[in-house]
N, C-alpha and C positions, 0 to 999 in steps of 0.2 A: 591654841597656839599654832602659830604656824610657821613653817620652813624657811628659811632666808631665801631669798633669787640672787646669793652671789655668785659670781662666775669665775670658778680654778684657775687661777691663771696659768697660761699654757699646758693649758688641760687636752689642748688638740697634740703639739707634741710630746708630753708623758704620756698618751696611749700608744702614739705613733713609735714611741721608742718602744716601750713594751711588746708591740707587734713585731718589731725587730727584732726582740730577743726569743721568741720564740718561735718566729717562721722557721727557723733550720731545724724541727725536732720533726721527725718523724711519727703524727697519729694515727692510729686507724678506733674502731670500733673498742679496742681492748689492748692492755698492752704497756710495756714501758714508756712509749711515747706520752701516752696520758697521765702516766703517774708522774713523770717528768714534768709536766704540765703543769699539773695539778702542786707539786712542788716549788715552783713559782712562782703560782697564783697564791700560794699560802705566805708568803714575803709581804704582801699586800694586805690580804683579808686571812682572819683564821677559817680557814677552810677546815671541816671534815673531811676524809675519804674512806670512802664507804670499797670494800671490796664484795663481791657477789661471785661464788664459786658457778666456774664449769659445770653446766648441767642442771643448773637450780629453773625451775619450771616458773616461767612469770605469765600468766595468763598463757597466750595460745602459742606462744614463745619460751623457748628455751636458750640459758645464755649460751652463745659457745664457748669452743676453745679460744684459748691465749693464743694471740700472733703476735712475734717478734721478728727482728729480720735484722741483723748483723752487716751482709755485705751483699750484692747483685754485681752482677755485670755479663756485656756479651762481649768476648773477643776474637777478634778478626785470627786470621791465619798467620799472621805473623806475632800474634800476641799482644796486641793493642787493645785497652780496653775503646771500643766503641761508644760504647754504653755506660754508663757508670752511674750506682746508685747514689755515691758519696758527693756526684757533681749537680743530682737531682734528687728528692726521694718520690718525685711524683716517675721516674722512669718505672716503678716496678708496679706492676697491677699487686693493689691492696688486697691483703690475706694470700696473696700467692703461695701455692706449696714448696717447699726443699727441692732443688734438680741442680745437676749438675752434670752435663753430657754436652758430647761434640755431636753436630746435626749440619745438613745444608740448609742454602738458604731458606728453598722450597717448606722445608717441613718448620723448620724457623721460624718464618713470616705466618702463620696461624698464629701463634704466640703475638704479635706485635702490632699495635695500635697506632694509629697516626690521625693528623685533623688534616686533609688536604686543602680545605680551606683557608687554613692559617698553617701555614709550613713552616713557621719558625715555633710556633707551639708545641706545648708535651702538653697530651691531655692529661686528667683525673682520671682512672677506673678502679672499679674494685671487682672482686669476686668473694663476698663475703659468705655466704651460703652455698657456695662451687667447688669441691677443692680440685682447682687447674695453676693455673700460673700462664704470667705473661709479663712483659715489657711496652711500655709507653714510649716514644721519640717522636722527633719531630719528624713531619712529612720529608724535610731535608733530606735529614738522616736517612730515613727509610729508601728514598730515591739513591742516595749513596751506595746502597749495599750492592757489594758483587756478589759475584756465583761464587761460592767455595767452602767449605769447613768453619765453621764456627764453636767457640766454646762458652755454653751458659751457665750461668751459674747463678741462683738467687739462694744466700745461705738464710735461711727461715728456718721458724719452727713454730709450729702447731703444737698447743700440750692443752693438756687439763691447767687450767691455772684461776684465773676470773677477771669481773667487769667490772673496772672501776670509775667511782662518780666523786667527785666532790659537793658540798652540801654546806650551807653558810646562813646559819639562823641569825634573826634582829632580833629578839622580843619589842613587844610594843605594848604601851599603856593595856591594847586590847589582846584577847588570843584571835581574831579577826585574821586570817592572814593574807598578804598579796604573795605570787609567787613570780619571779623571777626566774627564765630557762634561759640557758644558751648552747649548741651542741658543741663538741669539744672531739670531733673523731678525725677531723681533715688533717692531711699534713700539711705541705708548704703551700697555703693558700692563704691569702691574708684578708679579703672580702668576706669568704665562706669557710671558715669560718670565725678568724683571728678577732674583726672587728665587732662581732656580737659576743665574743667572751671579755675583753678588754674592757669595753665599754661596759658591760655587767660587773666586775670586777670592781672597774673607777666608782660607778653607783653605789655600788656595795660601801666600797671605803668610805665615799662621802655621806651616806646616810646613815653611818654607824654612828658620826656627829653630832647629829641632827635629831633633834625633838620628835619622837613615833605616836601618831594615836596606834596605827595597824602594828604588826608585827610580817618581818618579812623573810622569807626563805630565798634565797638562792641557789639555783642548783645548775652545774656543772657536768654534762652525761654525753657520750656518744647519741647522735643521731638513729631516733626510733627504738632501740633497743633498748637502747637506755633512758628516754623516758617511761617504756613502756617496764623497765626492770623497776625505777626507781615509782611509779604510779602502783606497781601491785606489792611492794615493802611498806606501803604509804596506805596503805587503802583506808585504813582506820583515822588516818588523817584531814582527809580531803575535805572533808564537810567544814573543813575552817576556813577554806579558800575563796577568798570574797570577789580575788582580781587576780589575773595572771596577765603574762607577756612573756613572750616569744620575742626573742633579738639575733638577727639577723643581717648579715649583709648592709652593713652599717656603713663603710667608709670610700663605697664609689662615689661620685659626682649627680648621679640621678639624683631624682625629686625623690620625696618620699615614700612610701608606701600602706597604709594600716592595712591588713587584713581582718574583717572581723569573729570574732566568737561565733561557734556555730548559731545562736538564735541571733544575734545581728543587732539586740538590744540591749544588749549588756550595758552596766556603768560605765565598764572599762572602753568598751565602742564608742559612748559618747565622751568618754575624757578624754580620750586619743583624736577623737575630732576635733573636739573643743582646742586640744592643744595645737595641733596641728594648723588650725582655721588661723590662729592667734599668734602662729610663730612666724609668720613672713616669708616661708618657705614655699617654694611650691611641692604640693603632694596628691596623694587620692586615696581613695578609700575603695578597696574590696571586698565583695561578699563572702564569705567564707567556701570553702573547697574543700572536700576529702581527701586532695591532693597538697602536696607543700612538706613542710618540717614537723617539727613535732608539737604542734595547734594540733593534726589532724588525730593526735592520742591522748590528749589532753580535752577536745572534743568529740571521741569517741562516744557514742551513746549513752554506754552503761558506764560513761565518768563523765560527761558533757557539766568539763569546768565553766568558767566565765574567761575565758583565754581567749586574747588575741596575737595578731604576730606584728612584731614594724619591722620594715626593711626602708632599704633606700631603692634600688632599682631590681625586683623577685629576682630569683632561680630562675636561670637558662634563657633570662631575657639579655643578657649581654654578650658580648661574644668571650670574654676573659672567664666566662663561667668553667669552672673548672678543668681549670686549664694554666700552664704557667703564665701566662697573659695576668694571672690573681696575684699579683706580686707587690712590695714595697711600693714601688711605683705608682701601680692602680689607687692603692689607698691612699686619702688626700686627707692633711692635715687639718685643714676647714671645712671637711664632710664629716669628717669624728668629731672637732670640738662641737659643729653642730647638733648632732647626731645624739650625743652626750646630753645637749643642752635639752632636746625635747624632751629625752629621756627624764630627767632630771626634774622638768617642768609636767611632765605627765604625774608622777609622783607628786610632787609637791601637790596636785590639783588633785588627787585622790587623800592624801592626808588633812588636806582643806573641807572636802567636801563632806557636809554636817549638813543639819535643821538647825534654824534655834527659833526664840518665840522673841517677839517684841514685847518691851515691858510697861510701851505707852501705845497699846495700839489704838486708839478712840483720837480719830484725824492726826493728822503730823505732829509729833512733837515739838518744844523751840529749840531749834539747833544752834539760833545766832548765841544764846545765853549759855550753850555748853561748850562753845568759840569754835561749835562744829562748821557754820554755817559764813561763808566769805570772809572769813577770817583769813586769808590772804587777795583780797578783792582786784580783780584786771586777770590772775592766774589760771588759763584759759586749762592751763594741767589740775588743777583745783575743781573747777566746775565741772572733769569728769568726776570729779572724786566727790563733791557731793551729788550727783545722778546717783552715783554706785551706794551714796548712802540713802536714799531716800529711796533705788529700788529694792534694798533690803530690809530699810525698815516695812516697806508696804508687804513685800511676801514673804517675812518673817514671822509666819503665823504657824508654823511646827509641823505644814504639810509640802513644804518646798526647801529642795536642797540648795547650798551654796550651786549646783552646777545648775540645776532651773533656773535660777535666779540669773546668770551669765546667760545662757540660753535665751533666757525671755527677753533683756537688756540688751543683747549685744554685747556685752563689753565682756572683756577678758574675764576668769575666772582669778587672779591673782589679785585683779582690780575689787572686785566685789568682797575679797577674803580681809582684804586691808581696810577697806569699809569695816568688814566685821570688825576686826581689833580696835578699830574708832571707837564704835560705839558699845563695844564690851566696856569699852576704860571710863566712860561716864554712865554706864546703868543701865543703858537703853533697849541692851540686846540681853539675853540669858541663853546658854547652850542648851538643847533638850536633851531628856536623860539619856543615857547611853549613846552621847555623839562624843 
């Protein structure tokens, strides 16, 4: 059985608003903002959430402390805030420590970041492993400041608390499973990383619908730590993991992106091509890197899943990269329904993909007598459709997948799967065991 190819309507603006509703929360690594988050996302999909105490040991890593943060600001000499948390949550460098002291400029400006290339920008930073503090603005700003007394304040707190993930099982027909990441640590950024949780989300929803041979995990985690927390709670699990994907950077205007699994020969490498090749998009495909999101802990050696990652245009190849430049604006309505759509068509081309065996294979079967065959004759859409059946009946011999069989063809893998169901319904095909 296979998955319908219908298309959500205004499926591009139900993400687009969702991205709305959660750009103003404040995430980092750990934290209320995540749990917020992750409360949400539970409106939608039944999410788990998982907490993970302060200090619990995950491989070469330990989690830290809880960051929270209340209120920041810097005020000028006559009591203005300059700076203001509550007008930006990207002004405050992430995990910043408690301060609150009067200082000049001079020793101020150590604290404070700017992108002189793009002056109307507040950059991203964090200091997640540092404990310092500082302030983000824009170049503007920064040229603004006079000489004189300033009072800073970022009201935070560091405690023992923990790291929280959300977690959204499918069962499937099989205990097979694909896995599903998106990180979930940024704050007001909507490319990096609003549009790879949304979009995982929306998939989530709609394939809880939908007919499973696999069964599928979802998971929801800060950037690095958190897959590297939730990979060493899991470890007794992994061995089910047939397919992963990495979501990312989903709703600027660039082409595509696949990067692939660390061996480069994965299913999932070839069905992200195949999708890809077949969606009218333009895109490319990259070799895998030890550098990037969290592929690079999910192909770690001593776990080297089957993971790959899609983005639409990488990390730090645009200039809005983490930066307020990453806003409502950036993300475009017809780069997420798209974006969605691959997504969506990659799945379905992984639930597809089976052997089966022919049940007449000794030369061609008659197709015209089972009204497979020009039964709608001059139907130039037709005569792909019987190609797709006549190249499955030929390589439907128990040692070629539905995705060979498109491979070797040409033709979409959606096209060939629909062939399948033809010729299931009159005899011709049989599924081999355990597909």
């Amino acid at each position: 059985m296979h998955v319908k190819r219908t298309d959500p309507e205004h499926v591009g603006e139900e993400i687009h608003e969702l991205i709305e509703r959660l750009y103003p929360i404040c995430r980092s690594i750990t934290g209320n903002g995540v749990r917020e988050t992750l409360s949400i996302l539970q409106q939608y999909i039944a999410l788990e959430v998982h907490e993970v105490p302060t200090g619990t040991e995950v491989f070469d890593w330990v989690v830290p402390k809880e960051w929270n943060i209340r209120d920041a600001y810097i005020k000028d000499g006559k009591g203005r805030r300059i700076v203001d948390f509550h007008n930006s949550n990207l002004h405050v460098v992430s995990y910043s420590v408690p301060v609150h002291e009067r200082m000049g400029l001079s020793r101020l400006k150590a604290h404070l970041f700017s992108l002189p290339e793009h002056p109307d920008w507040i950059p991203y930073k964090t200091s997640y492993y540092d404990e310092t503090w500082g302030f983000c603005l824009s170049h503007n700003q920064l040229l603004a400041l006079e000489e004189g007394e300033y009072e800073v304040c970022i009201d935070s707190e560091l405690s023992d608390g923990s790291l929280t993930y959300g977690e959204y099982f499918l069962p499937g027909k099989r205990t097979d499973e694909v896995l599903i990441y998106s990180h979930i640590c940024h704050p007001s950024l909507c490319n990096d990383n609003l549009s790879g949780v949304v979009i995982a989300t929306y998939l989530a929803a709609w394939l809880r619908d939908q007919p499973r041979r696999y069964s599928y995990r979802f998971v929801f985690a800060p950037g690095t730590i958190g897959s590297i927390t939730w990979l060493c709670r899991n470890e007794e699990r992994l061995e089910y993991i047939r397919h992963g994907l990495v979501l990312a950077l989903l709703g600027d205007s660039g082409k595509f992106t696949y990067k692939q699994s660390r061996s480069g020969n994965e299913e999932i490498d070839r069905i992200l091509a195949h999708t890809l090749r077949h969606s009218g998009c333009d895109y490319s495909v990259e070799a895998f890197s030890p550098y990037g999101y969290d592929e690079r802990q999910f192909c770690s050696p001593g776990i080297n899943l089957p993971v790959g990652r899609l983005t639409r245009t990488p990390e730090g190849r645009y200039p809005e990269y983490h930066t307020s430049g990453d806003n409502l604006d950036f993300v475009r309505v017809g780069s997420l329904a798209e974006s969605f759509s691959v997504c969506r068509d990659a799945i379905m081309a992984i639930e597809s993909n089976a052997c089966y065996l022919s049940n007449n294979p000794k030369c061609e079967p008659h197709l015209g007598r089972r009204g497979l065959y020009r039964k709608r004759g001059g139907d130039s859409d037709f005569a792909g459709m019987e190609m797709a059946l006549l190249w499955v009946l030929n390589l439907s011999d128990g040692n070629h997948s539905l995705l060979d069989i498109a491979e070797r063809s040409g033709m979409p893998l959606w096209e060939i799967a629909s062939a399948v169901d033809e010729l299931l319904l009159v005899g011709l095909l049989r599924a081999c065991e355990g597909a």
